[in-house]
The first five atom37 places (N, CA, C, CB, O) and aatype in JSON, in Angstrom:
{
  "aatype": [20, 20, 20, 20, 20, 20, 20, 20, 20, 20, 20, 20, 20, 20, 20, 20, 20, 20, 20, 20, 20, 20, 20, 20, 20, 20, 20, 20, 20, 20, 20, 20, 20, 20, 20, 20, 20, 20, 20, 20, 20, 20, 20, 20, 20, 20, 20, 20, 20, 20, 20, 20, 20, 20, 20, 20, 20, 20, 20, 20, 20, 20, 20, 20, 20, 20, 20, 20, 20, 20, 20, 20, 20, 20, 20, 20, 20, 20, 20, 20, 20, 20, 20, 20, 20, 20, 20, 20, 20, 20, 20, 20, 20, 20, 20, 20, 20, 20, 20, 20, 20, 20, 20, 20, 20],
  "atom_mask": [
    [1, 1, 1, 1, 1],
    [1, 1, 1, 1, 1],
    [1, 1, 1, 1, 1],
    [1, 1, 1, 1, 1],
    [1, 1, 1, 1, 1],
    [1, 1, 1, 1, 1],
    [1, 1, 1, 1, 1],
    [1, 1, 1, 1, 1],
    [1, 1, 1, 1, 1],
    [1, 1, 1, 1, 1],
    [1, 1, 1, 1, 1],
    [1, 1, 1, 1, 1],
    [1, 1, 1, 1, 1],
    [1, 1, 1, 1, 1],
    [1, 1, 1, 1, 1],
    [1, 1, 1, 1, 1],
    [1, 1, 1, 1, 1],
    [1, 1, 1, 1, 1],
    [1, 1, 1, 1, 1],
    [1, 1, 1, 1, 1],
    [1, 1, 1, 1, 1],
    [1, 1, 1, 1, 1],
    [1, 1, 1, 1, 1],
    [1, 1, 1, 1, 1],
    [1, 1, 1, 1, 1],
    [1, 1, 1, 1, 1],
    [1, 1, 1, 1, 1],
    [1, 1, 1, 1, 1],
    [1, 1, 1, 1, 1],
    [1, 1, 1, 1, 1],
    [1, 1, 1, 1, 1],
    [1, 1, 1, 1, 1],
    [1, 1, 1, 1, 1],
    [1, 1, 1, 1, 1],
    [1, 1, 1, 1, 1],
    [1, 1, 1, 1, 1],
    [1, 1, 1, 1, 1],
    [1, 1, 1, 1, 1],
    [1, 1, 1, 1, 1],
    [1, 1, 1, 1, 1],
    [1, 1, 1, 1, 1],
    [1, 1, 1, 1, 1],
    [1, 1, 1, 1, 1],
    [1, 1, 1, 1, 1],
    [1, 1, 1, 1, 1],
    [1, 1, 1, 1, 1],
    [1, 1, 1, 1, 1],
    [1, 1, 1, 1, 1],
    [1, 1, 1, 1, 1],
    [1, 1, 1, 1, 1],
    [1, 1, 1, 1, 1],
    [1, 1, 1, 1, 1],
    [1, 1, 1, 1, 1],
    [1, 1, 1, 1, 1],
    [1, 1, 1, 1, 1],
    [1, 1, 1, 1, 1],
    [1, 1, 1, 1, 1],
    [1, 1, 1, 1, 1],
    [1, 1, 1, 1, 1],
    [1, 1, 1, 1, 1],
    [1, 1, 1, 1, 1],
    [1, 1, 1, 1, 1],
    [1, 1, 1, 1, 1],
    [1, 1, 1, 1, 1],
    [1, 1, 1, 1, 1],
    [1, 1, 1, 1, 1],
    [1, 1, 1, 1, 1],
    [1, 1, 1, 1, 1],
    [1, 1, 1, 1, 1],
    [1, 1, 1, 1, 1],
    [1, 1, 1, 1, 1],
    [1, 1, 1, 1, 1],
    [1, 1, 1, 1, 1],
    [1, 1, 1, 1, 1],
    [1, 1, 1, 1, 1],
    [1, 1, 1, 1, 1],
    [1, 1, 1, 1, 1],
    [1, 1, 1, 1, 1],
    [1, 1, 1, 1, 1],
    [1, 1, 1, 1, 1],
    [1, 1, 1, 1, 1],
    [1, 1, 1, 1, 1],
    [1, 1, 1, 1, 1],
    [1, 1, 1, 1, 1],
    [1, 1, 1, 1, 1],
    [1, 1, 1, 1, 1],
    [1, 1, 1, 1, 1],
    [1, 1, 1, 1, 1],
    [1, 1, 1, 1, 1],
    [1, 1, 1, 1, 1],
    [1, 1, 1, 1, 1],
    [1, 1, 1, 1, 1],
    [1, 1, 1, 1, 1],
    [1, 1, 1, 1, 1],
    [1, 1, 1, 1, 1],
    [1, 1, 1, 1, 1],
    [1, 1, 1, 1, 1],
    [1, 1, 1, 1, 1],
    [1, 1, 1, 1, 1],
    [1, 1, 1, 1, 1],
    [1, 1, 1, 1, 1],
    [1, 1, 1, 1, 1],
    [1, 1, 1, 1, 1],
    [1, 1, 1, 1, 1],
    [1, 1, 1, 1, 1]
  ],
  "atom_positions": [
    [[-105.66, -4.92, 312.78], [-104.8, -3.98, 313.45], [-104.77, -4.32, 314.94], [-105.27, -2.52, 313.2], [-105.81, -4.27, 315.6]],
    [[-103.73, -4.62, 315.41], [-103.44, -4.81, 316.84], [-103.04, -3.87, 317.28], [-102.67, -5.7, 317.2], [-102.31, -3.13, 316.62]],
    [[-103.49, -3.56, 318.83], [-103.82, -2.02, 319.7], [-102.64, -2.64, 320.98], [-106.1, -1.65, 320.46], [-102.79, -3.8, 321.36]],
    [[-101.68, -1.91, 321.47], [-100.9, -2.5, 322.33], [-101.66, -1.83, 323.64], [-99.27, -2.22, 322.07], [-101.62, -0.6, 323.65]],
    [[-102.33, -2.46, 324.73], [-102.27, -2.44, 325.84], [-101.8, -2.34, 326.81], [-102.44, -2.76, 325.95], [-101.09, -3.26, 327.22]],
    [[-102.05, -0.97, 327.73], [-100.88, -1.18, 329.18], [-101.79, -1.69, 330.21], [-100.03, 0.46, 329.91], [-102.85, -1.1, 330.4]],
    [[-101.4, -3.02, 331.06], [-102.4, -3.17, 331.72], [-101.13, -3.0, 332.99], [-103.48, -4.57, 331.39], [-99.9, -2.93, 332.95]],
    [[-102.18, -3.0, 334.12], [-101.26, -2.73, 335.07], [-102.16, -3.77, 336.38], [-101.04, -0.81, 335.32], [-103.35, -4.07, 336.33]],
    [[-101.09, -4.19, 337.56], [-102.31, -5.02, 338.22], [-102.24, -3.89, 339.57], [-101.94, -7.09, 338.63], [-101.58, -2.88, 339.82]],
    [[-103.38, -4.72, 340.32], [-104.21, -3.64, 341.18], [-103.46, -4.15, 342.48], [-106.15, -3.75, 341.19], [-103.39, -5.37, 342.61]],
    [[-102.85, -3.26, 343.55], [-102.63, -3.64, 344.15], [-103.33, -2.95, 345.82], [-101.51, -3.78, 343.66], [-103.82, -1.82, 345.89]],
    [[-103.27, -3.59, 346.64], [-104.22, -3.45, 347.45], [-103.09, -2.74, 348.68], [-105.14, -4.98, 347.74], [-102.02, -3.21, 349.06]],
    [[-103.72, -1.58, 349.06], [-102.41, -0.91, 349.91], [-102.08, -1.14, 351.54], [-102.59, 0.68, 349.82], [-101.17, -0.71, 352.24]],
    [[-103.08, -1.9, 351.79], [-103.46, -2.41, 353.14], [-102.59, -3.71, 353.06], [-105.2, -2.67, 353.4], [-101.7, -3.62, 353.92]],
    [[-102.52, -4.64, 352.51], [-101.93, -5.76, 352.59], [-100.18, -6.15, 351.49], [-103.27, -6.66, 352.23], [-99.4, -7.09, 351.58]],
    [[-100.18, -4.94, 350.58], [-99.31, -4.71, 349.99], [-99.48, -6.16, 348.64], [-98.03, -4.53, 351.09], [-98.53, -6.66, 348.05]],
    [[-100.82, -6.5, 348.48], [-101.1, -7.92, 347.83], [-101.73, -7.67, 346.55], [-102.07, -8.89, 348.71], [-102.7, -6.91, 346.6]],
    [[-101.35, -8.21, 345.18], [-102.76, -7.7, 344.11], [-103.69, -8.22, 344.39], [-102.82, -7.94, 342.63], [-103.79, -9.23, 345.08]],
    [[-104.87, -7.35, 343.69], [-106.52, -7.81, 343.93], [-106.35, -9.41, 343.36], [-107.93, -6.69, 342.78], [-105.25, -9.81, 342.97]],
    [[-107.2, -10.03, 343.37], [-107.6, -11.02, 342.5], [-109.07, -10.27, 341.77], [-107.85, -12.56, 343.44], [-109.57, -9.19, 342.07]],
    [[-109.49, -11.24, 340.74], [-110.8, -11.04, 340.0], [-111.94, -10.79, 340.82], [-111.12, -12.18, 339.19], [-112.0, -11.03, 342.03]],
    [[-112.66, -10.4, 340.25], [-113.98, -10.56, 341.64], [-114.69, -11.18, 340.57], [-114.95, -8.93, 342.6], [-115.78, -10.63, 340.73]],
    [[-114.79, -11.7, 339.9], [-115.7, -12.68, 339.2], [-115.63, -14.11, 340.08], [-115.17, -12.89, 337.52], [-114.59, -14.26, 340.72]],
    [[-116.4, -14.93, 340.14], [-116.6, -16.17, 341.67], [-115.66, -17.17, 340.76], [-118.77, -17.06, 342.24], [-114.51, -17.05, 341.19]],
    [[-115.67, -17.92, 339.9], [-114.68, -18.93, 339.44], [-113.28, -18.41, 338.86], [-115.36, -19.74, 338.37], [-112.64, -19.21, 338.17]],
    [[-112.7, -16.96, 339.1], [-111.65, -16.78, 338.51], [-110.5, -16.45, 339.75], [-111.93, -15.71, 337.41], [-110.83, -15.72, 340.69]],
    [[-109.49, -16.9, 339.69], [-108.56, -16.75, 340.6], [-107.62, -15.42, 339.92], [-107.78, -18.25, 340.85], [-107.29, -14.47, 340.63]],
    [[-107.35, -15.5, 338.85], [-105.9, -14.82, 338.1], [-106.64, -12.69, 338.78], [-105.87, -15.35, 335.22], [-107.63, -12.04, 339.12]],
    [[-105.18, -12.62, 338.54], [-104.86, -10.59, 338.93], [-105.98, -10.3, 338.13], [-103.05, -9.48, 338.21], [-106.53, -10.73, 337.12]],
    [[-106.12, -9.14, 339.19], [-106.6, -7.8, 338.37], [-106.22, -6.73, 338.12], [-107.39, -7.35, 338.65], [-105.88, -5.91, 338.97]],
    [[-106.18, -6.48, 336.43], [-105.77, -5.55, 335.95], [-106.48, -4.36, 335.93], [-105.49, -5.87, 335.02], [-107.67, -4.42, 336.22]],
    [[-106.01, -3.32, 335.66], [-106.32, -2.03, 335.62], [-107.16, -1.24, 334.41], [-105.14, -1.52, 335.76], [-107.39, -0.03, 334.46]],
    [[-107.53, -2.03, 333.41], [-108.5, -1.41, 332.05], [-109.83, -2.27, 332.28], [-107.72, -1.78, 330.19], [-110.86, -2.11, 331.63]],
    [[-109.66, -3.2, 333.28], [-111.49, -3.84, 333.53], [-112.01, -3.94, 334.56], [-111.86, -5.18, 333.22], [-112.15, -4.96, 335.22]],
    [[-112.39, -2.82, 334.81], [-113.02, -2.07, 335.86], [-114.74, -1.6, 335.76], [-112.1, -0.79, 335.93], [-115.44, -1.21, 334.82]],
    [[-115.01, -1.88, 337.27], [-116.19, -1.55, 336.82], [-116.97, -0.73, 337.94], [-116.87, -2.79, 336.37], [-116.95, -1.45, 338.93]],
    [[-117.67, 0.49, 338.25], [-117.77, 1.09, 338.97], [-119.28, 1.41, 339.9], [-117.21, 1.83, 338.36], [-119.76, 2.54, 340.08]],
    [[-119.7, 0.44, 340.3], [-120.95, 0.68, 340.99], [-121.63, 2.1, 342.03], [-120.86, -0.44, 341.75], [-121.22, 2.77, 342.98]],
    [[-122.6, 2.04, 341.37], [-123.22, 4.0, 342.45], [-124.11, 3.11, 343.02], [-124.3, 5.95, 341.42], [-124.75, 2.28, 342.38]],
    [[-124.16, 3.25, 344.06], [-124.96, 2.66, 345.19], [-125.63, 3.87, 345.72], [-124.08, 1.86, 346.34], [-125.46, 4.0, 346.93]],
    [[-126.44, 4.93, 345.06], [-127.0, 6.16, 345.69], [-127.92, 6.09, 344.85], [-126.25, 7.51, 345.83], [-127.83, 5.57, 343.74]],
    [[-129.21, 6.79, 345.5], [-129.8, 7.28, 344.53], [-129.99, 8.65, 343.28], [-130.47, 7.14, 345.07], [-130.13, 9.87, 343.35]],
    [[-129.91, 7.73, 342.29], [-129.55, 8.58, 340.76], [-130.06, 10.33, 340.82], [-130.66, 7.67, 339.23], [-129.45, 11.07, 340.05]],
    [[-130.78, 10.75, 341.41], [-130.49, 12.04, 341.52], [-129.65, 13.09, 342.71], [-131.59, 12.35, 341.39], [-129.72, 14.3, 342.94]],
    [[-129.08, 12.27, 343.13], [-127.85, 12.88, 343.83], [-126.53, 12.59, 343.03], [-127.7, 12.27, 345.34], [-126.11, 11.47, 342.74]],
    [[-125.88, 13.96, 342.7], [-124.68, 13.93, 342.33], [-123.63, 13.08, 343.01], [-124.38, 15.08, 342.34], [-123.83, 13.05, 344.23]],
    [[-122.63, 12.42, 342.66], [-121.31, 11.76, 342.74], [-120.62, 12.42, 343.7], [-120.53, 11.74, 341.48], [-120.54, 12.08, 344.88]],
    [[-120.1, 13.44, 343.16], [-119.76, 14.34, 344.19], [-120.03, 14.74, 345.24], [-119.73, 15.0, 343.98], [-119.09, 15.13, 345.93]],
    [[-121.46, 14.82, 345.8], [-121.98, 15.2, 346.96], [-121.59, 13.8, 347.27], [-123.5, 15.81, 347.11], [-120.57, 13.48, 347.88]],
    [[-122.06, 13.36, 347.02], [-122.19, 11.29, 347.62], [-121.14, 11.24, 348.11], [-122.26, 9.72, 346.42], [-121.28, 10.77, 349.23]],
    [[-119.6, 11.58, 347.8], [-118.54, 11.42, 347.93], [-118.59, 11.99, 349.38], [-117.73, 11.92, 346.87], [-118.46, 11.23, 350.33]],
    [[-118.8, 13.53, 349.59], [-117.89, 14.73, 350.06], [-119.32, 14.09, 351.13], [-117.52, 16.73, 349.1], [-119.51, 15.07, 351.84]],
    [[-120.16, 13.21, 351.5], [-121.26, 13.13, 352.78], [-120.58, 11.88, 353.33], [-123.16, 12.91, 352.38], [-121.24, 11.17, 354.09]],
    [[-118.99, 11.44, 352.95], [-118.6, 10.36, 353.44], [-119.88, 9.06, 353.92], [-117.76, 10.92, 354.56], [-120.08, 8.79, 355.1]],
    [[-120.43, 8.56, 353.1], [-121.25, 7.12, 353.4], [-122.5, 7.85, 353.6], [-120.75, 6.02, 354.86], [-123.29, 7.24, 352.89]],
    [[-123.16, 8.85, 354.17], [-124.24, 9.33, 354.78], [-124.84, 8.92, 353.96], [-124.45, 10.56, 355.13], [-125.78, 8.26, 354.41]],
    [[-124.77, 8.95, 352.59], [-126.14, 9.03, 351.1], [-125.91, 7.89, 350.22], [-126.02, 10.6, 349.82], [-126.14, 7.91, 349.01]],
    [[-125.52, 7.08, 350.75], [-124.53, 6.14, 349.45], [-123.2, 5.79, 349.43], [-124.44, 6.79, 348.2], [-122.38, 6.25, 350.24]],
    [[-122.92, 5.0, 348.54], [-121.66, 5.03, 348.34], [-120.45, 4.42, 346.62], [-121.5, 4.25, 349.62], [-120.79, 3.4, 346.02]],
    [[-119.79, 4.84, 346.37], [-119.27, 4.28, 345.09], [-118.54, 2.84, 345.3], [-118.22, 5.35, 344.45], [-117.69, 2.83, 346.2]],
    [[-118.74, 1.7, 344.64], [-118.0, 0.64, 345.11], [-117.19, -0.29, 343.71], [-119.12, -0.28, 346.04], [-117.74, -1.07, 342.93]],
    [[-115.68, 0.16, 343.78], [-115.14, -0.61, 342.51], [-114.6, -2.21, 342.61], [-113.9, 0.23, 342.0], [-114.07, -2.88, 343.49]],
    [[-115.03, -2.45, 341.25], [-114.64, -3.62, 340.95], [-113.67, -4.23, 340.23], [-115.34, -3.94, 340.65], [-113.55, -3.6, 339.18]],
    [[-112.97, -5.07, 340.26], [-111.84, -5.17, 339.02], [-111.73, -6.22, 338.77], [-110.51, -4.74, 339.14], [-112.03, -6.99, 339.69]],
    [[-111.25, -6.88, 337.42], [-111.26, -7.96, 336.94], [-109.93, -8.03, 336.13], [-112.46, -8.15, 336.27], [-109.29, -7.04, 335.78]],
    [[-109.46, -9.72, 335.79], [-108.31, -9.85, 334.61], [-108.66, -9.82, 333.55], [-107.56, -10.89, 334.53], [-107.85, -10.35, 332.79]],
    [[-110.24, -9.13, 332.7], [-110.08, -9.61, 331.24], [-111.47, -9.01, 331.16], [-109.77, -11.4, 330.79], [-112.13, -8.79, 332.18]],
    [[-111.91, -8.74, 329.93], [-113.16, -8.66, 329.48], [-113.69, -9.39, 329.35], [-113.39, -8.26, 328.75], [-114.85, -8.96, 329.31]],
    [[-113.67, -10.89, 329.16], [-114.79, -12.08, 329.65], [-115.01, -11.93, 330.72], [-114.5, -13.48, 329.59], [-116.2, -11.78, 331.02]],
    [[-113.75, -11.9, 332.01], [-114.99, -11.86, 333.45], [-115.38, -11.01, 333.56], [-114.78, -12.06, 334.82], [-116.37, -11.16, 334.28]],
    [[-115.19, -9.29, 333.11], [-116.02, -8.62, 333.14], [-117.11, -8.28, 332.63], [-115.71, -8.16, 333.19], [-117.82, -7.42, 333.15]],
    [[-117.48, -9.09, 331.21], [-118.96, -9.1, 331.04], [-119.47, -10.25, 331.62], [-119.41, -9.03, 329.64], [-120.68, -10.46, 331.53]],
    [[-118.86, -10.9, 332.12], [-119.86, -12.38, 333.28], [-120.48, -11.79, 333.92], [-119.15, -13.49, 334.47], [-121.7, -11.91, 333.97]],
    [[-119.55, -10.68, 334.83], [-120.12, -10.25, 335.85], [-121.25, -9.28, 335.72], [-119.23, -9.83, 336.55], [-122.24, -9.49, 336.42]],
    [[-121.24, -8.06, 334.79], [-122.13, -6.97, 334.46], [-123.58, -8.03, 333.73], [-121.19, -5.7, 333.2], [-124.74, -8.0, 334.14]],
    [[-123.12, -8.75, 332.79], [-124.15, -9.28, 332.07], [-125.12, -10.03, 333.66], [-123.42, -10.55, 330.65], [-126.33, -9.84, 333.59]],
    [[-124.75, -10.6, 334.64], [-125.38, -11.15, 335.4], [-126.09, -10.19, 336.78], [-124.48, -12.17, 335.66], [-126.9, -10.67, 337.57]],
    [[-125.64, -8.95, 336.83], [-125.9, -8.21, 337.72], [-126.96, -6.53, 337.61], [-124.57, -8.14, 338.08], [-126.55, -5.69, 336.81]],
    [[-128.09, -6.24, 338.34], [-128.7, -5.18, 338.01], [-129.4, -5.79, 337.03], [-127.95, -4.03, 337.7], [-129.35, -6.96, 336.65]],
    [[-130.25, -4.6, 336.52], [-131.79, -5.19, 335.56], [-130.53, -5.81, 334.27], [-133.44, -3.31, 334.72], [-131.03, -6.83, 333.81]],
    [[-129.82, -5.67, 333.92], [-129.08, -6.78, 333.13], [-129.2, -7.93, 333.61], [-127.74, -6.63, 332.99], [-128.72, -8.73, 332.8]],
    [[-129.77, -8.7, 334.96], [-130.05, -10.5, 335.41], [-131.35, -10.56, 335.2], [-129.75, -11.11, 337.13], [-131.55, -11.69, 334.74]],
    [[-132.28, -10.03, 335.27], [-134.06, -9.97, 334.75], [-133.86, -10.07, 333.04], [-135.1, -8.05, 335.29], [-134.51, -10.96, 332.5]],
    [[-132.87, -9.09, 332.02], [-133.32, -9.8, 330.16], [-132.51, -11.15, 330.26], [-132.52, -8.62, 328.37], [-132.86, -11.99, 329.44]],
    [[-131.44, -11.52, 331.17], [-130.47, -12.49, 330.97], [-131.6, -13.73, 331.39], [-128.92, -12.28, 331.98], [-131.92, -14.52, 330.5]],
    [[-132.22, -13.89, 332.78], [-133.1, -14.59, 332.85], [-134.21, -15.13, 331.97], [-133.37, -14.19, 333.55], [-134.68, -16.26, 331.85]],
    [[-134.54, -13.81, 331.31], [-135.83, -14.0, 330.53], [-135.15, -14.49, 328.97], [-136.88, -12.35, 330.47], [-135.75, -15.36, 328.33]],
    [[-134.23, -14.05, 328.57], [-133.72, -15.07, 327.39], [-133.17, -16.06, 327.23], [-133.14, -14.78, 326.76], [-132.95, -16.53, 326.12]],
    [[-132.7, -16.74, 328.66], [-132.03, -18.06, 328.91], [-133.03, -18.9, 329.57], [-130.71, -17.95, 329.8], [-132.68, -19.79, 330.35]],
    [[-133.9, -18.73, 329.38], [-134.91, -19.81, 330.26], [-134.76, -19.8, 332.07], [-134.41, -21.57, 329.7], [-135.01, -20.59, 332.98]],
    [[-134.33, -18.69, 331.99], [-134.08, -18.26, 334.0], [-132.63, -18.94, 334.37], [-135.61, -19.28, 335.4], [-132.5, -19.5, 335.46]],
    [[-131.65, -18.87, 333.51], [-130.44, -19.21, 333.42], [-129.29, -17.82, 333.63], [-130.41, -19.95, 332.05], [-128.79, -17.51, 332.55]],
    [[-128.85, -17.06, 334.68], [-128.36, -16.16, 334.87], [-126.7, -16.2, 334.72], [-128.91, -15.85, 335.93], [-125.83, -15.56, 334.13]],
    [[-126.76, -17.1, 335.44], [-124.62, -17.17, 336.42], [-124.41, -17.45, 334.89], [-123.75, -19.09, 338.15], [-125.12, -17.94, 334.01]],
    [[-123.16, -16.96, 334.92], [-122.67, -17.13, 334.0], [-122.2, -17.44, 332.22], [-122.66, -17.33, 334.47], [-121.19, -17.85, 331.65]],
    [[-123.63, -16.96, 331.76], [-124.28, -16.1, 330.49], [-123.49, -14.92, 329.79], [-125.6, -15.4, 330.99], [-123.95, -13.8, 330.01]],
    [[-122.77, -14.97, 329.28], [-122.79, -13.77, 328.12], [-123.87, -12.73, 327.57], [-122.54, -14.38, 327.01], [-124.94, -13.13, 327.1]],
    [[-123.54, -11.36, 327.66], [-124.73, -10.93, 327.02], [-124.4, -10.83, 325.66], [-125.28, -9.67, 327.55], [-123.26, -10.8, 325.19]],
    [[-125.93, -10.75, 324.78], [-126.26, -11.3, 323.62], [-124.96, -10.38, 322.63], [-128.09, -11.02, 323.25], [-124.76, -10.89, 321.53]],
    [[-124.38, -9.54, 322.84], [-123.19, -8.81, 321.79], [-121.85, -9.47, 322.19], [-123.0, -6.93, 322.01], [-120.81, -9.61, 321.54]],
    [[-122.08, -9.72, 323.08], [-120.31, -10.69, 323.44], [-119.96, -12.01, 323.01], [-120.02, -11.05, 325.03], [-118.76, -12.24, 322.83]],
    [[-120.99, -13.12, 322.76], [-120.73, -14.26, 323.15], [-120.04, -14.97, 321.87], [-121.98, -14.87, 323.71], [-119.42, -16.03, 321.93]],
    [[-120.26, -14.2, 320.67], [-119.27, -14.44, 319.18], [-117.36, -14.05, 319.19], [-120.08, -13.12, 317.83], [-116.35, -14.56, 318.72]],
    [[-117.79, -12.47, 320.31], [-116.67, -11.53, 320.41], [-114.97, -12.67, 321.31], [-117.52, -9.88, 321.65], [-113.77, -12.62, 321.06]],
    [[-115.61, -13.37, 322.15], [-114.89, -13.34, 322.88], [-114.28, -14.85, 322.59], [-115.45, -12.88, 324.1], [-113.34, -15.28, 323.26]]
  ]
}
């Protein structure tokens, strides 16, 4: 069964330009369903406060990508997800699949 997708690309309002990937070897757009959303606060402060203290406590920082391969490149390699990636690749991080993707994709 095929699922029709709306993807949409990201465009950046400062330069009127789409994002590119933020994965390091991918050039192509970023679309709008592979996203990924980093909390840069610490976990018992609400989102909301974090927000409404403008930077004081943290901050939210998004990411976007063209595809679900670069976006599990990137998650699989980043945060305590690069310490099991290390330890099951022989200390082999960049650019690893994690262990449920690498059949999928």
């Amino acid at each position: 069964m095929s699922v029709n997708r709306v993807e949409r690309l990201i465009i950046n309002l400062d330069t009127a330009m789409p994002l590119t990937c933020s994965w390091d070897d991918c050039y192509k757009r970023a679309r709008t369903p592979y996203q990924v959303r980093v909390h840069e606060h610490v976990p018992s402060l609400r989102c909301d406060f974090v927000n409404a203290a403008a930077g004081e406590y943290g901050r939210h920082v998004n990411f976007a990508f063209c595809s679900d391969n670069c976006k599990d490149l990137w998650i699989s390699c980043s945060g305590p997800r690069a310490h099991e990636q290390a330890a099951r690749n022989q200390g082999r991080i960049y650019g690893q699949h994690s262990a449920g993707m690498r059949h999928r994709l």
